[in-house]
C-alpha positions as CSV (number, residue, x, y, z in Angstrom):
1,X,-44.1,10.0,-17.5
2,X,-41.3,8.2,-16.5
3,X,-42.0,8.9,-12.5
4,X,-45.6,7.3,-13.3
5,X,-43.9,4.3,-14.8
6,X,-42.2,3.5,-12.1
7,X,-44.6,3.9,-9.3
8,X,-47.0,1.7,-11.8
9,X,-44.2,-0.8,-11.7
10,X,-43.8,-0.7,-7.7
11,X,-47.8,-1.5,-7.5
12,X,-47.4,-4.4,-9.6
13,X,-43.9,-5.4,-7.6
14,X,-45.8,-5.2,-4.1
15,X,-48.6,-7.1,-5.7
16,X,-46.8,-10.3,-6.7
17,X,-44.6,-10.2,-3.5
18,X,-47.6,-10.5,-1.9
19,X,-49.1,-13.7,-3.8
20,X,-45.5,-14.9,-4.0
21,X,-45.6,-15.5,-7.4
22,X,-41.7,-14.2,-7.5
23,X,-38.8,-14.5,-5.8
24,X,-36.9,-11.8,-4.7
25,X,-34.1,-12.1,-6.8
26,X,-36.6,-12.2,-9.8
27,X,-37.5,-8.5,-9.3
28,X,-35.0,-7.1,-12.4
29,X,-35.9,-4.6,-14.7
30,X,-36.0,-5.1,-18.6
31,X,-32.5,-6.2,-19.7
32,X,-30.3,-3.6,-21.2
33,X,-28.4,-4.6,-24.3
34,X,-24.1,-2.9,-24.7
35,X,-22.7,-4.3,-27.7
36,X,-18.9,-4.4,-27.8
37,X,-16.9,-4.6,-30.6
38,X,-13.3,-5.8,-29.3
39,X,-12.3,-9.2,-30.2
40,X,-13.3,-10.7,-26.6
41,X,-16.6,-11.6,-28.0
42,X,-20.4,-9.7,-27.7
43,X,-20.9,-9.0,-24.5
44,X,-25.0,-10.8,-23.2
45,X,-27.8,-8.5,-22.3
46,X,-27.5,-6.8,-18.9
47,X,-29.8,-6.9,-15.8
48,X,-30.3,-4.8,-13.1
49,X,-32.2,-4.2,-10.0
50,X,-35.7,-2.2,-10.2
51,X,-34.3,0.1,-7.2
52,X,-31.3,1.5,-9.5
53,X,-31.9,4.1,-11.2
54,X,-29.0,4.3,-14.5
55,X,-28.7,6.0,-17.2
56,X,-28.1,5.3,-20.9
57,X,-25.6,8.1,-22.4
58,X,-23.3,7.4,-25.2
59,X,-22.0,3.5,-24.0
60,X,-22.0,4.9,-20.0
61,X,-23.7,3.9,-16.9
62,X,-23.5,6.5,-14.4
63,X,-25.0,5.9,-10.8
64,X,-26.9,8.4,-9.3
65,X,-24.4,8.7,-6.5
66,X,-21.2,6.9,-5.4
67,X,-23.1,6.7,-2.0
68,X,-26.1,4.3,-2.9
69,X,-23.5,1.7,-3.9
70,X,-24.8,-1.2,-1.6
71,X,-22.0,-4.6,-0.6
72,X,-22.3,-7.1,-2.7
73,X,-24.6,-10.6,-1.4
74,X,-25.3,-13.2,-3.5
75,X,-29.0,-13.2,-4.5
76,X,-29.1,-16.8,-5.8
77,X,-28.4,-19.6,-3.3
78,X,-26.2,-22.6,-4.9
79,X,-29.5,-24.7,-5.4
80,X,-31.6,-22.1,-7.5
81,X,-28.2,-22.2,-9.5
82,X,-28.3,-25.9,-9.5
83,X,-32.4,-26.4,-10.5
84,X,-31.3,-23.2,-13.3
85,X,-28.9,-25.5,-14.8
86,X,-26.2,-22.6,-14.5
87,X,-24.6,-24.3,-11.7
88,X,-23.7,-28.1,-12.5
89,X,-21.8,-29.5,-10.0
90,X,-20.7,-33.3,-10.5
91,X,-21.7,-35.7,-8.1
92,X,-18.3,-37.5,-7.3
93,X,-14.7,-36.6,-7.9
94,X,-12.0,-39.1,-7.1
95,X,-9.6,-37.5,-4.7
96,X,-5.6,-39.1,-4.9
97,X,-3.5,-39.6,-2.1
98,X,-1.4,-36.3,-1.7
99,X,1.6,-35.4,0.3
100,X,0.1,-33.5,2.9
101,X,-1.8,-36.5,4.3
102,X,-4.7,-36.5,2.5
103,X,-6.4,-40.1,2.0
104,X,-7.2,-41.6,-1.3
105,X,-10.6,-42.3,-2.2
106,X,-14.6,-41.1,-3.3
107,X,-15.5,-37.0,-1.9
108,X,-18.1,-35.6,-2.6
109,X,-17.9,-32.5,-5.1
110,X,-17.6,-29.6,-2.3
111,X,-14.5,-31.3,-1.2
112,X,-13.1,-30.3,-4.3
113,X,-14.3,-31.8,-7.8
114,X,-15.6,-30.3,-10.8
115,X,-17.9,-27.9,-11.4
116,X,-19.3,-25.9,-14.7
117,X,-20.8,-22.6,-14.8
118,X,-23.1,-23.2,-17.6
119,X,-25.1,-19.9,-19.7
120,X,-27.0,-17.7,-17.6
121,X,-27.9,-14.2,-17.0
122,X,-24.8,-12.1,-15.8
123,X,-25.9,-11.9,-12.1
124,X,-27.0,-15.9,-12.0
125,X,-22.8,-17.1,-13.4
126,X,-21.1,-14.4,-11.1
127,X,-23.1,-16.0,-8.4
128,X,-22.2,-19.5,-9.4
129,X,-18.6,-18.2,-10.0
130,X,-19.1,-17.0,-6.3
131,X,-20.3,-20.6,-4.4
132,X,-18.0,-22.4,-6.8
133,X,-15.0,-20.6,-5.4
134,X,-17.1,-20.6,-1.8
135,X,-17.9,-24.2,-1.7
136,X,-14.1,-25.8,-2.4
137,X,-12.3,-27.3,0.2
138,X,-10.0,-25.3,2.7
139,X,-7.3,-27.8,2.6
140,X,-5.6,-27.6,-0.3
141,X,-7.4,-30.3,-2.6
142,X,-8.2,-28.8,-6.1
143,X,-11.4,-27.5,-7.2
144,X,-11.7,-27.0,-11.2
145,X,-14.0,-24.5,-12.1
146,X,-14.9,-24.9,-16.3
147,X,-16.8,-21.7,-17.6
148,X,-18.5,-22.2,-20.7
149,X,-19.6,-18.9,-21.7
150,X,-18.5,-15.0,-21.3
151,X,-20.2,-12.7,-18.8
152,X,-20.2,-9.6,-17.3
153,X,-20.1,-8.3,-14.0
154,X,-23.2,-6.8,-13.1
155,X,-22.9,-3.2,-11.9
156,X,-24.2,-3.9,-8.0
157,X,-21.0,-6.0,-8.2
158,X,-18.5,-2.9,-8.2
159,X,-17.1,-2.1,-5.3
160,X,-15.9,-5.3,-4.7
161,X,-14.0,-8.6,-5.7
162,X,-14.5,-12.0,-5.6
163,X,-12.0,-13.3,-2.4
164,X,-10.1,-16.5,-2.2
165,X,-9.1,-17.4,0.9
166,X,-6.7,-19.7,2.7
167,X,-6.3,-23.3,1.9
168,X,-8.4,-23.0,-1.4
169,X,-6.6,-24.4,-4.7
170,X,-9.1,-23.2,-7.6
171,X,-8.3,-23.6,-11.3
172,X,-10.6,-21.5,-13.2
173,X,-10.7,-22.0,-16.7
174,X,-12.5,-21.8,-19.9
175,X,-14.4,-24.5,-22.4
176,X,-15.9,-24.1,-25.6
177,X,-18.9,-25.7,-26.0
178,X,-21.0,-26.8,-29.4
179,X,-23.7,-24.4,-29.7
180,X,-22.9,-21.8,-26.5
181,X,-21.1,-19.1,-27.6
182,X,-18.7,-17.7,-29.5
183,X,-16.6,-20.6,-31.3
184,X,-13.4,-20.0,-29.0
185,X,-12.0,-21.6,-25.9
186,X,-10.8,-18.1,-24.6
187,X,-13.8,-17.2,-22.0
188,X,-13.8,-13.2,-21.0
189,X,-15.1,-12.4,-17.2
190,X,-15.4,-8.5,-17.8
191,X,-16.3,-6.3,-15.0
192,X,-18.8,-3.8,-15.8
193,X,-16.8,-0.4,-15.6
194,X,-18.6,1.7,-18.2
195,X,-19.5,4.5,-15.9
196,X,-18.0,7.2,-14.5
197,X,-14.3,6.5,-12.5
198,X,-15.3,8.3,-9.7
199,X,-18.5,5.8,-9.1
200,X,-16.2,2.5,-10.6
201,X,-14.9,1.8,-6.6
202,X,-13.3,-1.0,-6.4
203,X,-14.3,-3.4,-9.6
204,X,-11.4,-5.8,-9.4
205,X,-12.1,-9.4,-10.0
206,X,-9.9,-11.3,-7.8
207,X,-8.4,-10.9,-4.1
208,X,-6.3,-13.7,-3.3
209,X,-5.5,-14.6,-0.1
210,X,-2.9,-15.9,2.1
211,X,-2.4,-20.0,1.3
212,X,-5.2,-19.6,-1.2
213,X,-4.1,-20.1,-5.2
214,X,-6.1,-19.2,-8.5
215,X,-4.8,-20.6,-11.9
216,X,-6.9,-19.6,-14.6
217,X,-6.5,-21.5,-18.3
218,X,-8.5,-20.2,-21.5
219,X,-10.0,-17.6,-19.2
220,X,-9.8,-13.4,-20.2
221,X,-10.0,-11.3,-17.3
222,X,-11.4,-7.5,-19.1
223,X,-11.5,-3.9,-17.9
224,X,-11.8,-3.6,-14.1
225,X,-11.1,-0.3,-12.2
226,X,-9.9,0.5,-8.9
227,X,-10.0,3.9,-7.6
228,X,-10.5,3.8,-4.1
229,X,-7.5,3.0,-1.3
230,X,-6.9,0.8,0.0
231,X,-7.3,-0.4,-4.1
232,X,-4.5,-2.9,-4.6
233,X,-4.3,-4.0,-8.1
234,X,-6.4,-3.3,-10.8
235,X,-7.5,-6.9,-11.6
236,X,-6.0,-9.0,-9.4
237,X,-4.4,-8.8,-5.8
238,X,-2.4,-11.2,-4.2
239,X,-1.0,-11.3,-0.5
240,X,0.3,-12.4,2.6
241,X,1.1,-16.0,0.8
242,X,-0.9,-16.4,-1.8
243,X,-0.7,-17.6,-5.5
244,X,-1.5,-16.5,-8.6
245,X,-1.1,-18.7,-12.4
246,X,-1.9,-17.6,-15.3
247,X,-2.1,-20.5,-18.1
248,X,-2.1,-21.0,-21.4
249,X,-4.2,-18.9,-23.3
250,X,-5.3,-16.7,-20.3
251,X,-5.3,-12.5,-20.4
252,X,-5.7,-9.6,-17.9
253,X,-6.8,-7.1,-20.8
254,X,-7.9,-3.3,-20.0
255,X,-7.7,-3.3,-16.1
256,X,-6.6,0.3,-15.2
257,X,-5.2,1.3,-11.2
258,X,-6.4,5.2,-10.5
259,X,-5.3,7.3,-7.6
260,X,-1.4,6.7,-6.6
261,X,-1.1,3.1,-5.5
262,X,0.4,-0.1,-8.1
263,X,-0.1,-2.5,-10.5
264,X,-2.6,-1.9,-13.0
265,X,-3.3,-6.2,-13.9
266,X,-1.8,-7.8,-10.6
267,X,-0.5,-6.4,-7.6
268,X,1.1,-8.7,-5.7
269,X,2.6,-8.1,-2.0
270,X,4.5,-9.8,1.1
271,X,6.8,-12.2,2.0
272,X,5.7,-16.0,0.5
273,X,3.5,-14.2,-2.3
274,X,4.2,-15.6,-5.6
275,X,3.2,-14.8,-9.2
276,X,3.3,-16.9,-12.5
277,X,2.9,-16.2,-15.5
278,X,3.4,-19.2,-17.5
279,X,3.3,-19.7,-21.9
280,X,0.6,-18.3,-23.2
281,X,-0.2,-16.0,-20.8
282,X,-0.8,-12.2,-21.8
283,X,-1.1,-9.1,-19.8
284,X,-1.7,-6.0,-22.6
285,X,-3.3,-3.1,-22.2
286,X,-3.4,-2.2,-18.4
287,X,-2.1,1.1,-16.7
288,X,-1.6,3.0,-13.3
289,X,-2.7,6.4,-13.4
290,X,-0.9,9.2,-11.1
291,X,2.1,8.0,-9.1
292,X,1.4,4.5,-9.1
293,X,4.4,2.2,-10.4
294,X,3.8,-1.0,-12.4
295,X,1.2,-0.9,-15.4
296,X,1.1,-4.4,-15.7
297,X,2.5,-6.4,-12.5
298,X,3.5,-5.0,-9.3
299,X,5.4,-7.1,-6.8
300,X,6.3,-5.6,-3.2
301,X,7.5,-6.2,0.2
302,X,9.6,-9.5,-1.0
303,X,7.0,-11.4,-3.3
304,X,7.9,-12.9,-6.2
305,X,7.7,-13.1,-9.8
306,X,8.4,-15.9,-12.3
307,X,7.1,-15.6,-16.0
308,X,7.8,-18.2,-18.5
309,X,7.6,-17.2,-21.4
310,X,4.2,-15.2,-20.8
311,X,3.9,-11.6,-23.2
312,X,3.3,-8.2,-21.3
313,X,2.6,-5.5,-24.2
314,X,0.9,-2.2,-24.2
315,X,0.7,-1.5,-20.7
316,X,1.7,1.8,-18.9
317,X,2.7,3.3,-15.8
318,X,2.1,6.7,-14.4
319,X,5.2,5.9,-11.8
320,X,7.8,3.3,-12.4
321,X,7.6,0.3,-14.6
322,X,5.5,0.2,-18.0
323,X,5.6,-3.6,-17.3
324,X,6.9,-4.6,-14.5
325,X,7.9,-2.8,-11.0
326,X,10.1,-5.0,-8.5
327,X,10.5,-3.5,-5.2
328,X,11.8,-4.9,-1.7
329,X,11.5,-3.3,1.5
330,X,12.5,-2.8,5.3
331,X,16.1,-2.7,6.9
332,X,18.8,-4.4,7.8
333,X,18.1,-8.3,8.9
334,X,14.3,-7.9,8.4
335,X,14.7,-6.6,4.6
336,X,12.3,-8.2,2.4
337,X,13.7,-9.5,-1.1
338,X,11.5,-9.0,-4.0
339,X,12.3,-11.1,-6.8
340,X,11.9,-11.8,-10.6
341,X,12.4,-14.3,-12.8
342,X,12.7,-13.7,-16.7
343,X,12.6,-16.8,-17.9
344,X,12.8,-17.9,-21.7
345,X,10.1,-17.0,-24.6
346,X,8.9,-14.1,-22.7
347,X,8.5,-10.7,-24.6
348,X,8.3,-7.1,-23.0
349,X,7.2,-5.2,-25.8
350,X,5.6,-1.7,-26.4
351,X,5.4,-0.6,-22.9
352,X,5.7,3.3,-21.3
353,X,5.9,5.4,-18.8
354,X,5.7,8.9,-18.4
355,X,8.7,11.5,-16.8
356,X,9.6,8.1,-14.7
357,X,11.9,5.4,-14.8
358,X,11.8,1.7,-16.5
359,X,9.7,2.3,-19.5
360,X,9.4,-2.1,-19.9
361,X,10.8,-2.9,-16.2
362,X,11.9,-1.0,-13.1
363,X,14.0,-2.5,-10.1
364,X,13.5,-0.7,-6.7
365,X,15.1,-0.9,-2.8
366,X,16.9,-3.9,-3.1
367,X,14.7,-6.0,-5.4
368,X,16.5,-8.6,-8.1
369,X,15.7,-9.0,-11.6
370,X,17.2,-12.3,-13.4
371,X,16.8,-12.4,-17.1
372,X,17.7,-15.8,-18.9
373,X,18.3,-16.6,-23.1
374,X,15.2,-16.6,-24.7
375,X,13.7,-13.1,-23.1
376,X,12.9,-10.1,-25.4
377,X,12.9,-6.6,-24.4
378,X,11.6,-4.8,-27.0
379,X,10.5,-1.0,-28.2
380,X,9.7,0.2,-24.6
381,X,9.9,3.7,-23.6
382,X,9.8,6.3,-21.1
383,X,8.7,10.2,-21.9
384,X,11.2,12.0,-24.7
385,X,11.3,14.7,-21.8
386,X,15.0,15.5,-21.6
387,X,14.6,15.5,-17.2
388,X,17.0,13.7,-15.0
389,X,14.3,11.4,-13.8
390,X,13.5,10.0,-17.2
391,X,15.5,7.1,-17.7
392,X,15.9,3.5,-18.1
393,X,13.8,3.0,-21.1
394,X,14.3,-0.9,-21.5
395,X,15.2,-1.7,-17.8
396,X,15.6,0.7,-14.8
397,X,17.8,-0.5,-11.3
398,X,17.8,1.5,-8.3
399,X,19.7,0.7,-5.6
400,X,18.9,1.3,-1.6
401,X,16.3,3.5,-0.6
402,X,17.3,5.1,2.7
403,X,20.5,3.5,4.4
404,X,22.9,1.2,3.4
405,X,21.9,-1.7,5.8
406,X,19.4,-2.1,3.0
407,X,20.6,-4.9,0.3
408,X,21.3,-3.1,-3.1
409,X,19.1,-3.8,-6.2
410,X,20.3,-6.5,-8.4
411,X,20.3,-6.7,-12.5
412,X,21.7,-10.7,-13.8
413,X,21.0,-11.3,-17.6
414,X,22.2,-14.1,-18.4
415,X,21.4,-13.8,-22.0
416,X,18.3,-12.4,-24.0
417,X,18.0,-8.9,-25.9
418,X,16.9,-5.7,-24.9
419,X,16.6,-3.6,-27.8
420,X,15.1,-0.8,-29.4
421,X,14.0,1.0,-26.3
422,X,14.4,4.6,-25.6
423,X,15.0,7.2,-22.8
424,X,14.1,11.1,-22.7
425,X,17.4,11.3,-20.3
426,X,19.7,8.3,-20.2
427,X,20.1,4.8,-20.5
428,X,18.2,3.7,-23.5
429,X,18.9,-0.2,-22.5
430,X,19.5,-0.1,-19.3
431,X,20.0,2.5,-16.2
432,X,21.6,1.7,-13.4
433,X,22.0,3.8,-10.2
434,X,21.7,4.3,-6.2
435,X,24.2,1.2,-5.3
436,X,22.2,-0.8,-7.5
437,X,24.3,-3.8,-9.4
438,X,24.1,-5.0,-13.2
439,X,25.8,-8.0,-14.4
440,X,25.7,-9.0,-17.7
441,X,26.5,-12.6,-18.2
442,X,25.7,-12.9,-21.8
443,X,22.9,-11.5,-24.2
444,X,22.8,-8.7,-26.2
445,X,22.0,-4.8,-25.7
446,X,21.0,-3.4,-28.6
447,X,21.7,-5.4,-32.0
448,X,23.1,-5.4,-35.8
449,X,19.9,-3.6,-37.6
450,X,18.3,0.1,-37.1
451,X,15.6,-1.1,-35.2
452,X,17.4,-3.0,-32.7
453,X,19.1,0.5,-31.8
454,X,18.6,1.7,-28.4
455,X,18.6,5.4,-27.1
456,X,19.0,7.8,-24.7
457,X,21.0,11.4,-24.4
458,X,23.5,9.6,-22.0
459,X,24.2,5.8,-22.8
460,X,22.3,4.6,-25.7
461,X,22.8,1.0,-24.2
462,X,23.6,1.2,-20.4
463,X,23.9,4.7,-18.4
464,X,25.5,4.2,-15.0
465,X,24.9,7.0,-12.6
466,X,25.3,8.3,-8.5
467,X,22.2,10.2,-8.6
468,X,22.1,11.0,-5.5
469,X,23.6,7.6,-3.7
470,X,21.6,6.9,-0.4
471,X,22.6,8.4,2.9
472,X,26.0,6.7,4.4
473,X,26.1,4.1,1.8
474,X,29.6,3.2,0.6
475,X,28.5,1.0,-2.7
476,X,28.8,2.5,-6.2
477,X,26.2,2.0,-9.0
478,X,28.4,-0.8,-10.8
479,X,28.2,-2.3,-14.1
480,X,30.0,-5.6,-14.8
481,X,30.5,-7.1,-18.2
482,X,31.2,-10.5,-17.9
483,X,30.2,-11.8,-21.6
484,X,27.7,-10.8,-24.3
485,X,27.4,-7.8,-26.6
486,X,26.5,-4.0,-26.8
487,X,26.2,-3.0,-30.3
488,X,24.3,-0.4,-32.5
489,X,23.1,1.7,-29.8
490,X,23.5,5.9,-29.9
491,X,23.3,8.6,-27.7
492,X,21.3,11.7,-28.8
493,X,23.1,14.7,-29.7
494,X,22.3,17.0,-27.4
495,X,23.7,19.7,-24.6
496,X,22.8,19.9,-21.7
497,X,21.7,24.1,-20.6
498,X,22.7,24.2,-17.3
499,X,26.1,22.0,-17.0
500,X,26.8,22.2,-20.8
501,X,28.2,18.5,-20.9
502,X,27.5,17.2,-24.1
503,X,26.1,13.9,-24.6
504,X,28.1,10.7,-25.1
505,X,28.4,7.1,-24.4
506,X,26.5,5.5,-27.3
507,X,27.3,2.2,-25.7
508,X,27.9,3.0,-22.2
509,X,27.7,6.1,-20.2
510,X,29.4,6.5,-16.9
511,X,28.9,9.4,-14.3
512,X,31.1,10.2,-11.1
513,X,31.3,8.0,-8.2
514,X,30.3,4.7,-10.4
515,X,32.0,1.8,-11.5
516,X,32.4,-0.2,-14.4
517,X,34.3,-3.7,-14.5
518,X,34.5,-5.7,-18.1
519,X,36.1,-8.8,-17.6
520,X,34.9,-10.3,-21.7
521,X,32.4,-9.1,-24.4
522,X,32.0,-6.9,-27.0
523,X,31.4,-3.3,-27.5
524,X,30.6,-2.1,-30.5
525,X,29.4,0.0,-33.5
526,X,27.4,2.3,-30.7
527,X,27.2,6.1,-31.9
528,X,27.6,9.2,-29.8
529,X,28.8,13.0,-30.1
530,X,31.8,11.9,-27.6
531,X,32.2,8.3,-27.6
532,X,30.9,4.5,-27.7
533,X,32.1,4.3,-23.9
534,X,32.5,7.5,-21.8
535,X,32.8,8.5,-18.2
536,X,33.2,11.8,-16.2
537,X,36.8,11.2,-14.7
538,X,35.9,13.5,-11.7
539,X,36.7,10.2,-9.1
540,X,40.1,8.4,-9.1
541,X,38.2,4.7,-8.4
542,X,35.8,5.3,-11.6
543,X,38.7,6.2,-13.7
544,X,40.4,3.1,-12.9
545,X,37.6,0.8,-14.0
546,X,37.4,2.7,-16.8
547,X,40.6,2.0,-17.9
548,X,39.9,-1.6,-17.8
549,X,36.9,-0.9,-20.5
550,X,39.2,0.8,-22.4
551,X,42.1,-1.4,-22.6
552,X,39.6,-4.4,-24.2
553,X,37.4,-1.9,-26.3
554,X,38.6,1.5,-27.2
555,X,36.4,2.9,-29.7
């Protein structure tokens, strides 16, 4: 029956090609209607192409086979957008006098401008979403792209991303509008992912390239998958130079990394890269499956990170960093110096990671993390498995990876909390190791009430170990106290089988070959089987820190 169908719809297909009563882009089967229920909204009827077969199975598409996935094309041109009224570009924009040189006066809309992307069907906006980005200058002069409904990424469109490239400045961002929609100003782009993982491909929205920079404002970016290498970011990648800003109101909800490779929202990588995550801003809900390192942001290979007061909850990592993973790279005068910013109102809550390090934020290779008043780090965790390797569950810091020509990792706080994380190992707060440094300017680790209470077997608060110190490197994993408090924090009873040291440092834990310096602050009310502050005296230079410690705040 149904093979009879569909030859009787090919007959009546050929027949109005040939009286060209249709367009080609006309040819779509009956629309198929997938309701969701999450607070993003309903979700418009779908349409498809004739020559796809899919199936209906319990909320899943599933293609026939990952093979007969086709490269994307456009099927509307920018004027059948324009005569559908989905694609409303304004006539004029007035274009200011910049600092690169650019003259005041009246250009035309595809020199930059304002265009809307008004209710269509979900192939007709993500081809206006498509010339909109297309069509705006390559010289730097904004182009403000106003969405006024959701949509949905039509299958044909995994396998792909939307690319910005060089010289573009596009602001995406979303508009409520009487009558259209749901009776919000938050607009969700969601990428159709609903069938199988292995037939997903690459169904990340944005790819941002070198020069090029996407804000987005009021705008939900929901569910994309990325399985296949090179798969760089789950939702969004950035590179080589490019710039990423998400504003007020804006999310990156459900966007998942597979195979081994980083950052389940945004993976952003190279030397001038930058990413911002500004008030408002919320990335929840996003993972890294395998190895990969970063369930919410990655940043590599000397980009940067700046979040102001943005809120990264719910999101986990197979590999390092529930959150957040910061990692530089290369040698010597070449090394490339990833960096993040923690800058005041932003919350790291609820984050994991499996047997790994950093359950809310992991420091690599001589990466920096700086972490101002005002920053929450709060109930993130890595596996309860009691492993070496599972540690860090607030922050984690490794130092170099290979020699010590690389620069070690950094941790400054200059103030904040990080409380009421745990770790299966060590280092509830924090874990420092490899020649990595942590300074702590101010702020608190852990707090006055149960909840605020981090832990971990060794170091409740702070565990400070050699783990295995890199090749020919001379520098200790250091911790320096300059100000601020560690309070409350406890270190699980337990014994370890093989060495049978029992656990301690509810506080502060310090293996051999570490250091730790306290010039002011406060250490106290931390619980442990053998001490608020303890250290293995098995090195002379340790012990003699140590004794500092001591001498302000024996316990």
């Amino acid at each position: 029956m149904l093979q009879k169908m569909k030859r009787s719809l090919s007959i009546l297909l050929v027949i109005a090609l040939l009286v060209g009563l249709f367009p080609m882009h006309a040819l779509a089967a009956p629309a198929v209607g997938l309701g969701l229920s999450d607070d993003y909204g309903a979700v418009e009827v779908l349409d498809y192409y004739d020559e796809w077969e899919w199936v209906y199975n319990e909320n899943e598409f599933r293609c026939p086979s990952e093979d007969e996935y086709i490269p994307y094309e456009p099927q509307y041109t920018e004027a059948e957008l324009i005569a559908l009224g989905v694609l409303e570009i304004a006539p004029t924009d007035i274009v200011a006098a910049s600092a690169d040189g650019f003259e005041a006066g009246i250009a035309p809309a595809s020199a930059g401008g304002i265009v809307t992307i008004n209710t269509g069907t979900s192939m007709q906006m993500f081809d206006a979403l498509v010339a909109a980005i297309n069509g705006a200058p390559t010289n730097g002069l904004l182009r403000t792209i106003r969405l006024t409904d959701d949509f949905r990424a039509w299958p044909v469109h995994n396998r792909t991303s939307i690319v910005i490239n060089g010289g573009r400045n596009i602001l995406l961002e979303g508009v409520q509008v009487p009558g259209v929609g749901p009776n919000r100003a938050r607009r969700y782009f969601t990428m159709d992912t609903t069938g199988t993982v292995a037939n997903q491909g690459m169904a990340r929205h944005f790819r941002i390239h070198a020069n090029a920079t996407l804000e987005i404002r009021n705008i939900g970016l929901y569910r994309s998958v990325v399985t296949e290498a090179p798969g760089y970011g789950g939702g969004v990648y950035v590179w080589s130079g490019g710039h990423f800003i998400m504003g007020v109101n804006s999310e990156i909800r459900g966007a998942r990394r597979a195979e081994t490779l980083n950052g389940g929202a945004i993976d952003a990588t190279g030397s001038g890269t930058r990413v911002t995550l500004n008030n408002g801003a919320v990335i929840r809900n996003n993972h890294t499956v395998g190895t990969g390192s970063g369930g919410g942001v990655s940043v590599l290979n000397g980009a940067h990170l700046t979040v102001n007061g943005a809120t990264l909850r719910d999101n986990t990592s197979g590999g390092r960093g529930g959150a957040i993973y910061v990692s530089g790279e290369s040698t010597g005068a070449g090394a490339r110096i990833s960096e993040a910013w923690l800058n005041s109102g932003t919350v790291i809550v609820n984050n994991r990671v499996g047997e790994s390090t950093g359950g809310g934020v992991a420091v690599l290779a001589g990466a920096r993390l700086t972490m101002r008043a005002g920053v929450d780090i709060f109930n993130n965790h890595t596996s309860e498995q009691y492993t070496i390797n599972v540690v860090g569950g607030g922050v984690s810091v490794h130092g170099v990876r290979a020699s010590n020509t690389e620069a070690p990792s950094y941790f400054i706080m200059y103030g904040g909390t990080i409380r009421g994380n745990s770790a299966g190992w060590g280092g509830g707060g924090v874990h420092v190791t490899q020649s990595a440094q942590f300074v702590m300017h101010d702020g608190t680790i852990g707090g006055p009430n149960a909840a605020d209470r981090n832990r971990g077997t060794y170091g409740g608060g702070i565990m400070v170990s050699a783990n295995a110190r890199a090749a020919g490197s001379t520098v200790d994993a250091t911790f320096t106290m300059r100000g601020g408090t560690i309070q409350n924090n406890e270190a699980l009873n337990r014994t370890d089988p093989v060495s049978h040291v029992t656990s301690g440092g509810g506080g502060l834990y310090l293996s051999s070959a570490t250091r730790a310096i306290m010039h002011d602050g406060t250490i106290t009310g931390n619980i442990a089987p053998s001490g608020g502050v303890y250290g293995v005296a098995s090195d002379q230079r340790k012990s003699c820190e140590l004794y500092h410690v001591w001498r302000h705040h024996k316990q």
